[in-house]
N, C-alpha and C positions, 0 to 999 in steps of 0.2 A: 504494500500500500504506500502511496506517497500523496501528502498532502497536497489541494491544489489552493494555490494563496497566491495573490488576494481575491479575494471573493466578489469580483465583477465581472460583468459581463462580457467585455472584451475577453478578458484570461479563459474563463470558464468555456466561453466557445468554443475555443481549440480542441477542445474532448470531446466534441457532439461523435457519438454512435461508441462512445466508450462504456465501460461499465464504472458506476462510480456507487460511493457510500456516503449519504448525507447522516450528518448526525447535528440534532436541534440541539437548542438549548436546554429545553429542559430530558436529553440525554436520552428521545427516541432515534432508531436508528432508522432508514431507510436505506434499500438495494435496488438496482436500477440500470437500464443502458441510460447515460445522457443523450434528452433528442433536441433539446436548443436551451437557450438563457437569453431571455430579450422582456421588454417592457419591466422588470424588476423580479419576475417569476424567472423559476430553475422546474424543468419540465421533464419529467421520465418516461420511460415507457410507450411513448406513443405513436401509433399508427404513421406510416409512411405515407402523406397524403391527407390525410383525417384533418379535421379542423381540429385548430388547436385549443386549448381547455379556456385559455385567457379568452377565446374569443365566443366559448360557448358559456362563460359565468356571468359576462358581463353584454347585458342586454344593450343595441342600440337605441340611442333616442331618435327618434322620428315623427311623424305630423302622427296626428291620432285619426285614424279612421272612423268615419262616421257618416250619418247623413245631414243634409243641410238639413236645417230649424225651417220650418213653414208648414205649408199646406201638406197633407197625405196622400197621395197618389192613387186613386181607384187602379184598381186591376182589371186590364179586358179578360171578356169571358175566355177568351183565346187559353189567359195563362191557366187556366183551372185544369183544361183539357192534358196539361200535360204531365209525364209522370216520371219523375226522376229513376237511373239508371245506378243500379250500386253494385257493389260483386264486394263479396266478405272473404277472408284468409283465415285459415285455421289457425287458435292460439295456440303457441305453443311456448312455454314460458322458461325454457331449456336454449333457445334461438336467441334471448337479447344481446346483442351485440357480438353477436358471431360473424368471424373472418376467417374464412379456412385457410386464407394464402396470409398469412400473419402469425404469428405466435410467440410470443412471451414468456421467458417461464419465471420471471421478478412479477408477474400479474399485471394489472392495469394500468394506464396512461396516472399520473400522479404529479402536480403540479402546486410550488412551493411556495413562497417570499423569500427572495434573498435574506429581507431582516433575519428570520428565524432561523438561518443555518448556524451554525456554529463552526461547524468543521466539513470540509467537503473533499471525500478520499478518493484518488483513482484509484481502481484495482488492478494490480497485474499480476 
């Protein structure tokens, strides 16, 4: 193991697709391939392609969808006549987030704050 110091992002990137050891402050350990260090987060685990975790936590802001304020719109009889088309898939609750061309065996994508590293180890 050799330490990787200092703990910024520029340095840390150099080890993307490495194995590395985070251990926090308060002395949990985490195990991991490093798969980037950017916007403040240190990011394991994750899928080749996939979106990334910072951008699936942090919801955009945007115009709010709605309808304009006024009058209500009658409906022609036209719309009544017609009849929405659906088709359903079998649950199967064994399938979430299944990749067969992927695999991990440190388990899931897992995404950090630098503040809370303490120590952050390449393994070789």
């Amino acid at each position: 193991m050799e330490q990787i110091y200092p703990l910024e992002e520029s340095v840390i990137s150099r080890f993307c697709g490495m194995p590395v050891c985070i251990v926090t402050h308060d002395g949990a350990k985490h195990f991991g391939i490093l798969s980037h260090c950017r916007g403040g987060k240190l990011t394991l685990n994750e899928e080749p392609g996939a979106q990334t975790l910072a951008e699936a936590e942090s919801p955009k802001a945007g115009k709010a969808k709605g309808k304009p304020k006024g009058k209500a719109s009658k409906k022609s009889p036209e719309a009544k006549d017609k009849v929405a088309q659906t088709q359903a898939y079998p649950y199967d609750p064994y399938y979430y987030n299944y990749n067969p061309g992927y695999y991990s065996p440190f388990g899931g994508a897992f995404a950090i704050d630098l503040a809370l590293i303490a120590f952050l180890f390449l393994l070789i």
